[in-house]
Structures are given as C-alpha cells and as structure tokens.
Backbone as a printed PyTorch tensor [residue, N CA C, xyz], in Angstrom:
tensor([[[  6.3340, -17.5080,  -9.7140],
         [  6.7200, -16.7130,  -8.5740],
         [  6.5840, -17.4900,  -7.2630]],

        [[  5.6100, -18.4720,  -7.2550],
         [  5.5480, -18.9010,  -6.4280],
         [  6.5460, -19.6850,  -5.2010]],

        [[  7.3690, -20.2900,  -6.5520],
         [  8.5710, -20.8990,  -6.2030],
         [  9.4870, -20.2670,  -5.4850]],

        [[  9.5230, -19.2420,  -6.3630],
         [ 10.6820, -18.1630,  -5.4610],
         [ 10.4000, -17.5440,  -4.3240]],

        [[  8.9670, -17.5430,  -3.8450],
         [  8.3490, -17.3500,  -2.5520],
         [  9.3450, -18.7300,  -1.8150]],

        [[  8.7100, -19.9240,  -2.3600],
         [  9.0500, -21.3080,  -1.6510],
         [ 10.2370, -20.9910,  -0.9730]],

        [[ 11.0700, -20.7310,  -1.6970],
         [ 12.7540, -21.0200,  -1.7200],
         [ 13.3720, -19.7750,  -0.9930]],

        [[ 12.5240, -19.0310,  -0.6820],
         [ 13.1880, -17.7700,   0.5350],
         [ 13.5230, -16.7010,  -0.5160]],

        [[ 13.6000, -16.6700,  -1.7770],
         [ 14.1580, -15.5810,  -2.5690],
         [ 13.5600, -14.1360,  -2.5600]],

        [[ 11.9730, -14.4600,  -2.3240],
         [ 11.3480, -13.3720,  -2.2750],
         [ 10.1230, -13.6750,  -0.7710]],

        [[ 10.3890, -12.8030,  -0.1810],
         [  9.3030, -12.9620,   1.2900],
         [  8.1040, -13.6510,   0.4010]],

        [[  7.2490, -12.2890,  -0.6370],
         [  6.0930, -12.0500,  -1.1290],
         [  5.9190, -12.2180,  -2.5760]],

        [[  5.3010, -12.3320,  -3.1060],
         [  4.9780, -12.4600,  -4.9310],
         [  5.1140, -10.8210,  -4.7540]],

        [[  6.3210, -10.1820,  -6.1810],
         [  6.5510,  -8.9480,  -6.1130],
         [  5.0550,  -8.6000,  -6.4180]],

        [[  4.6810,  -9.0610,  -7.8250],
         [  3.7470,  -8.7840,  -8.4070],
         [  2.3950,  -8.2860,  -7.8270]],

        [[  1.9430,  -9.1460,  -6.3390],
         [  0.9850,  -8.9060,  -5.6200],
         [  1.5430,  -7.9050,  -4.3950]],

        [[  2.7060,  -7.9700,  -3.8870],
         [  2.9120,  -7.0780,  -2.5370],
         [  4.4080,  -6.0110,  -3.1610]],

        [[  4.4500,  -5.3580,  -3.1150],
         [  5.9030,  -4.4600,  -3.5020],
         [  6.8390,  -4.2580,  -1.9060]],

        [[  7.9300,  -4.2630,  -2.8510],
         [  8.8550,  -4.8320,  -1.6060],
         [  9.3390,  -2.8220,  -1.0280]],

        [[  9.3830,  -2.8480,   0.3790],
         [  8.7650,  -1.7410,   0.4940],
         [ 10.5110,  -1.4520,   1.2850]],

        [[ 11.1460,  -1.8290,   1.2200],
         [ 12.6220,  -1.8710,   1.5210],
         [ 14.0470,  -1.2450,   0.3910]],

        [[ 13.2970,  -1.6780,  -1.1650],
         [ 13.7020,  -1.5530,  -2.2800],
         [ 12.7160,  -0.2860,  -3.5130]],

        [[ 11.5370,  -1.2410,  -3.4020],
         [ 10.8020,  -0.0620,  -4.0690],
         [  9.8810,   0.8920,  -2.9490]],

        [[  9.7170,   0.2300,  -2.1100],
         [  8.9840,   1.5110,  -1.1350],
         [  9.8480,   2.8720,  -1.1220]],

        [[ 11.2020,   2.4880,  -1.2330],
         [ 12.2790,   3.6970,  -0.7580],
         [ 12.2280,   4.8510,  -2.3980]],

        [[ 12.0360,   4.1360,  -3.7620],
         [ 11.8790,   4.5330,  -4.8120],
         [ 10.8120,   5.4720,  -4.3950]],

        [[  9.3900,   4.8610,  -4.4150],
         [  8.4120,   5.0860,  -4.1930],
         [  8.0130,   6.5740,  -2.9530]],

        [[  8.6890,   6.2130,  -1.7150],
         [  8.8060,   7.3900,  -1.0560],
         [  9.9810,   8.3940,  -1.7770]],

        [[ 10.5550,   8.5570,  -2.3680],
         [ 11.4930,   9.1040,  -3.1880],
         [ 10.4430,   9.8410,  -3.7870]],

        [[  9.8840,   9.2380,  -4.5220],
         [  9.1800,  10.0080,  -6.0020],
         [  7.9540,  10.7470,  -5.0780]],

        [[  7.3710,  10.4660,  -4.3340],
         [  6.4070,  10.8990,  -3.6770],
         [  6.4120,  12.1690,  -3.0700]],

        [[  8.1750,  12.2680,  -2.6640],
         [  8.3940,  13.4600,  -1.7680],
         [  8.6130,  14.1610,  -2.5090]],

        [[  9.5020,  14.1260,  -3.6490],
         [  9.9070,  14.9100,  -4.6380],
         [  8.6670,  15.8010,  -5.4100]],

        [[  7.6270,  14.7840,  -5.6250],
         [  6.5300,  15.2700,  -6.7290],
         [  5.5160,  16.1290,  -5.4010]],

        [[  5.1700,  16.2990,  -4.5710],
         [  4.9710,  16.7370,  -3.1770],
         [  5.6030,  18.0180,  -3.4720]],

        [[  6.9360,  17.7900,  -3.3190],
         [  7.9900,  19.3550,  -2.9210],
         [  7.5970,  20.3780,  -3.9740]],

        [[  6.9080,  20.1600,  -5.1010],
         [  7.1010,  20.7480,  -6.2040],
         [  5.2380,  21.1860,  -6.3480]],

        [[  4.5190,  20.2410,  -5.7820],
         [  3.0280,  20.7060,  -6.2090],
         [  2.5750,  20.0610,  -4.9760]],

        [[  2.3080,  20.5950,  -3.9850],
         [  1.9590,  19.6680,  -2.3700],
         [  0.2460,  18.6120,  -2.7550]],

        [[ -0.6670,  19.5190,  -3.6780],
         [ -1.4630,  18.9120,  -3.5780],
         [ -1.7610,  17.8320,  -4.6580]],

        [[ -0.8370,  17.3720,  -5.7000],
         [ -0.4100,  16.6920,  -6.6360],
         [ -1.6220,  15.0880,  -6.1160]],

        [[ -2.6430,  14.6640,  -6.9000],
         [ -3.5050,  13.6580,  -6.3200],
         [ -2.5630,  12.1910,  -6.9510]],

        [[ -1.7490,  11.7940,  -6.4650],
         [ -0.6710,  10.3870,  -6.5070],
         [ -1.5030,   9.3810,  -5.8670]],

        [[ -1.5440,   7.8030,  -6.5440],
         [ -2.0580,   6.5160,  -6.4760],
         [ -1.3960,   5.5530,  -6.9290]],

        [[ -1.8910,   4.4920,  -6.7260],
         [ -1.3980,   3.3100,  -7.2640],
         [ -2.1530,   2.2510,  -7.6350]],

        [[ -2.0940,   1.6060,  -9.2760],
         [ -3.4700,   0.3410,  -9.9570],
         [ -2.7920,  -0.8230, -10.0310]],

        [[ -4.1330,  -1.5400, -10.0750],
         [ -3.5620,  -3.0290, -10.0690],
         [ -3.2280,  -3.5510,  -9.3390]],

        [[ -2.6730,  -4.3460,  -9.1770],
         [ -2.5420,  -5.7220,  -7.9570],
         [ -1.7830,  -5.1670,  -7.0360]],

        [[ -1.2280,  -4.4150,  -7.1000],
         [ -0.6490,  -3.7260,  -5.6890],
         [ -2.0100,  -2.8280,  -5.1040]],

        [[ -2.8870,  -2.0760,  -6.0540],
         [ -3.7050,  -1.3110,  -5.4260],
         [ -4.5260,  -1.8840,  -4.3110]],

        [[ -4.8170,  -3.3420,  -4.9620],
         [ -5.8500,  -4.2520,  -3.9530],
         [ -4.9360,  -5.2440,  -2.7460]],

        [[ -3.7120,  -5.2100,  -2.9590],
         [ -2.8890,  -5.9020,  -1.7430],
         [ -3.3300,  -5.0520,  -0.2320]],

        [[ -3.3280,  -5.6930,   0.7500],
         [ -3.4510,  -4.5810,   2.4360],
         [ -1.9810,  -4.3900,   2.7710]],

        [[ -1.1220,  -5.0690,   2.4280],
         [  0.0970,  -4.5560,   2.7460],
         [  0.4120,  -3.2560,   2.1590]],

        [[  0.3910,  -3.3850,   0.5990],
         [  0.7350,  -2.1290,  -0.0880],
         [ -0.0400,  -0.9580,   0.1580]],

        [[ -1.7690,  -1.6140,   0.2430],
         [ -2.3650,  -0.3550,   0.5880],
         [ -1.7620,   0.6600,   1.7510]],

        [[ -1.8700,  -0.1860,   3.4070],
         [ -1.2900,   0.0930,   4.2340],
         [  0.1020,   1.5220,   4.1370]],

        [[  1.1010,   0.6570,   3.1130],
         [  2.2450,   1.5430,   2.9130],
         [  1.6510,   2.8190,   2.3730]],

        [[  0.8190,   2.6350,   1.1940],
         [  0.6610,   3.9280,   0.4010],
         [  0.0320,   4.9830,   1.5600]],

        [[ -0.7290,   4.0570,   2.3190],
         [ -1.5860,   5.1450,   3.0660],
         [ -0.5600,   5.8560,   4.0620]],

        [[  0.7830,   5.5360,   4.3150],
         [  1.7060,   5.7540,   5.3210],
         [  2.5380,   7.1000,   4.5640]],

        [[  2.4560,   6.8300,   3.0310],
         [  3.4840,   7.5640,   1.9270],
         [  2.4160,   8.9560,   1.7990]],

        [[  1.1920,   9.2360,   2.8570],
         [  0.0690,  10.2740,   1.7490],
         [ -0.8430,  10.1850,   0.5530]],

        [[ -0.3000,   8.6410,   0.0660],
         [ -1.6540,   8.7220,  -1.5190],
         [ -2.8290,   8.8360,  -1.2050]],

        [[ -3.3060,   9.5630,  -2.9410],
         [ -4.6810,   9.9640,  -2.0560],
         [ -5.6490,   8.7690,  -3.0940]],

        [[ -5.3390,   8.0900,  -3.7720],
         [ -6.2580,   6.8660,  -3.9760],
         [ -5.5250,   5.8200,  -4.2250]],

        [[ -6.3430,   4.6270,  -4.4280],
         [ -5.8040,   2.7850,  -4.6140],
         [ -6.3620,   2.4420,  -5.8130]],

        [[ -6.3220,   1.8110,  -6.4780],
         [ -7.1720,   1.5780,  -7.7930],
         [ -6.9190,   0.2760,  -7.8320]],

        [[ -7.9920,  -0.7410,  -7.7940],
         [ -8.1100,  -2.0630,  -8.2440],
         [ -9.2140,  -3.2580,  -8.9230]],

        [[ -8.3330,  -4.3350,  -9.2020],
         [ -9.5040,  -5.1160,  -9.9680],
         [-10.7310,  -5.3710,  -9.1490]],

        [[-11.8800,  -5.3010, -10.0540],
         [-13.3970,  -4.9160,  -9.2800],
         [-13.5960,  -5.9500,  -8.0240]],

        [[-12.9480,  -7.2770,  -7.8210],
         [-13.4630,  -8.1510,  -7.0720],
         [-12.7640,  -7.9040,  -6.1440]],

        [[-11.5650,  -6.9010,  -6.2140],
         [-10.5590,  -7.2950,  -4.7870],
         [-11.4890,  -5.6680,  -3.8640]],

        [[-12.3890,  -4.7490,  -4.3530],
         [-12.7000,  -3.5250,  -4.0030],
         [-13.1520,  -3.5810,  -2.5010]],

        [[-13.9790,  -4.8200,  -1.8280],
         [-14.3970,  -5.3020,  -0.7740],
         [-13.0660,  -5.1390,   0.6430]],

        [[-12.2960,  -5.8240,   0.0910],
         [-10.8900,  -6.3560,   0.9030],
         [-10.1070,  -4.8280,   0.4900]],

        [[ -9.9420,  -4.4840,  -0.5700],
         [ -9.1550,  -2.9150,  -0.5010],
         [-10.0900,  -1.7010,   0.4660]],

        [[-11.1010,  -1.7490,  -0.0710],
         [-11.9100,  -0.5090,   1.0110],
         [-11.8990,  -1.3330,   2.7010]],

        [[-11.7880,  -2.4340,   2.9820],
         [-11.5920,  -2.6240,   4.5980],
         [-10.2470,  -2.6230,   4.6260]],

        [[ -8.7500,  -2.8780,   4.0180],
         [ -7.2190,  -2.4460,   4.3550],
         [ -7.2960,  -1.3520,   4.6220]],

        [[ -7.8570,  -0.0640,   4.0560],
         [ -7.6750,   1.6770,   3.5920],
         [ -8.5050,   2.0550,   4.8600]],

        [[ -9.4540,   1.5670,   5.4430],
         [ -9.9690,   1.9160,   6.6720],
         [ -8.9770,   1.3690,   7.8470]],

        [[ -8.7460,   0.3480,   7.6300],
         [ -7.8000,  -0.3040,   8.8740],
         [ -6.6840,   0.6300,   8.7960]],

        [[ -6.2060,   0.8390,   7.8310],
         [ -4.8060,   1.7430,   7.5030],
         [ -4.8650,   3.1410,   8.0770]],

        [[ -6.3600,   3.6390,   7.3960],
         [ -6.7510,   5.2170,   8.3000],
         [ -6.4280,   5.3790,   9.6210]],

        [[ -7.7290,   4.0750,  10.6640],
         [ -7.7900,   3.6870,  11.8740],
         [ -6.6010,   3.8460,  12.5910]],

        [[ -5.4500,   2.6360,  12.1000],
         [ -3.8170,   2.4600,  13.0450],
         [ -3.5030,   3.9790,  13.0020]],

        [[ -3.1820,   5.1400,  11.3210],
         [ -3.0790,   6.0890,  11.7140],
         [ -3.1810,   6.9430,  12.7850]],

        [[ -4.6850,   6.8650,  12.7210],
         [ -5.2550,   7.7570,  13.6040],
         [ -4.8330,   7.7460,  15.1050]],

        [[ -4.3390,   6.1130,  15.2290],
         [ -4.0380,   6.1550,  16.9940],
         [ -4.9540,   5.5060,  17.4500]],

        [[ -5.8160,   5.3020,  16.4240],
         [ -7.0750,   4.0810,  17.4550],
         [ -6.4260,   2.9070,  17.5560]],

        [[ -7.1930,   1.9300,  18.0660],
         [ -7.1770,   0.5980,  18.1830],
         [ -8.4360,  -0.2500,  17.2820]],

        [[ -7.8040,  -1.4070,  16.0030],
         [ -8.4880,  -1.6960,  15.3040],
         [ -9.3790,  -3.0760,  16.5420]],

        [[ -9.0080,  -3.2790,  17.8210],
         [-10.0200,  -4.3120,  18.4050],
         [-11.0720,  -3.2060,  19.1800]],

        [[-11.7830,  -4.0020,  19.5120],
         [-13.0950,  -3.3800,  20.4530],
         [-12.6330,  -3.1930,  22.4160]],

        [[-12.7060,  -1.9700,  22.5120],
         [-12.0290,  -1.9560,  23.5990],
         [-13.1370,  -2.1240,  24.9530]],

        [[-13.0360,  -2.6140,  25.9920],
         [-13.7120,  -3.2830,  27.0550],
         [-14.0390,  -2.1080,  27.9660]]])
C-alpha cells in the first residue's frame, strides 16, 4: 500500500484511514438510515480504522457511539475522541491567553 500512497493513487493507506469522500458517504448513508429506523441504535467501528484520529474524528462527526481498537493504539484513540469531542463542542484544542 505503501507504494500506492508514493505514487498519488491513494492520499492514505485505505486500510489505516477510510476514504471519507467514497466510503464516508456509504458510511453516513448507513448511519442515517439505521438512525431513521431505531434513533438510539449503539453503531461503531474495529480495527485499524477504530484507532486512526482521522477516522475517529469522522465517526465522531457521523454520531458513533464507540471506536474499538488494537490494545496499543487505545492511548492515541482515547486522546483523537477527546480532541474530536473538544473541536465539536466549539472549544479551542490550544490554551487560550
């Protein structure tokens, strides 16, 4: 995959970041749909997307209500999912003067 990073084919390794142009639009698709039908429906996402900050970021933008990932990335996923909350919220992730 890497290569195809190299060579412009893919921005990101699909595998680690999901392309949020192509499958994000899937993804918000299925989200709204399964939503319309049971609002409080608990929707996530495992594995190497769970622990990416990009993807987290998105999911947290789509409503999921958890991330699921491999045990070592849990450090770096629980500080994306706060940063992700934070921008929500309207704060500012620097320290303001």
């Amino acid at each position: 995959m890497e290569e195809y990073v190299d060579r412009g084919i893919f921005d990101k390794e699909p595998f680690q970041t999901f392309d949020q142009k192509g499958i994000g639009r899937l993804f918000s698709t299925a989200v709204s749909l399964a939503r319309s039908v049971k609002p409080d429906l608990k929707l996530g996402i495992c594995g190497e997307h769970g622990g990416d900050p990009t993807s987290i970021a998105f999911c947290h933008s789509q409503g999921l209500t958890y991330v699921s990932c491999s045990p070592f990335r849990v450090p770096l996923t629980r500080l994306a999912a706060a940063q992700a909350a934070i921008k929500a919220s309207g704060h500012s992730l620097t320290q303001d003067k």
